[in-house]
Steps between C-alpha positions, in 0.01 A plus 500: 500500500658691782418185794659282206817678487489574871454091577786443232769772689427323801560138383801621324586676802479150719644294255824734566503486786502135554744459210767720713745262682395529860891414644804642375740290266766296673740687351341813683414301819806480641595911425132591664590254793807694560402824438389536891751284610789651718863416389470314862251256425552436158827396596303257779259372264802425221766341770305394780770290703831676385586799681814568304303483161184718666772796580679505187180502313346746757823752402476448141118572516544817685801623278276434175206655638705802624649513141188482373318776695803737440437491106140587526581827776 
């Protein structure tokens, strides 16, 4: 009875497992992708040929980021 119930946690516990989406929504991708991203290159990877864009999205990265780290201090 015991090796029955053992055998069944296990299963259970493998069926989970595999069941459990492996990569993060796309949704999510794009935050997690970020998340150890500098303001720097984010603003490379978004504007890769337009300097003008890459600083003004550079400043308004840092500024939101400074906002956001004053809030939580």
């Amino acid at each position: 009875m015991l090796k029955k119930i053992i055998v069944a946690a296990a299963v259970c516990g493998l069926v989970a497992g595999v069941a459990l989406p492996l990569q993060p929504s796309p949704a999510n991708a794009k935050s997690h992708a970020m998340a150890g991203l500098t303001c720097k290159e984010a603003a490379k990877l978004k504007f890769p040929s337009d300097v003008k864009a890459r600083h003004a999205y550079k400043h308004e990265c840092k500024t939101a980021w400074k906002a956001s780290h004053k809030k939580t201090a």
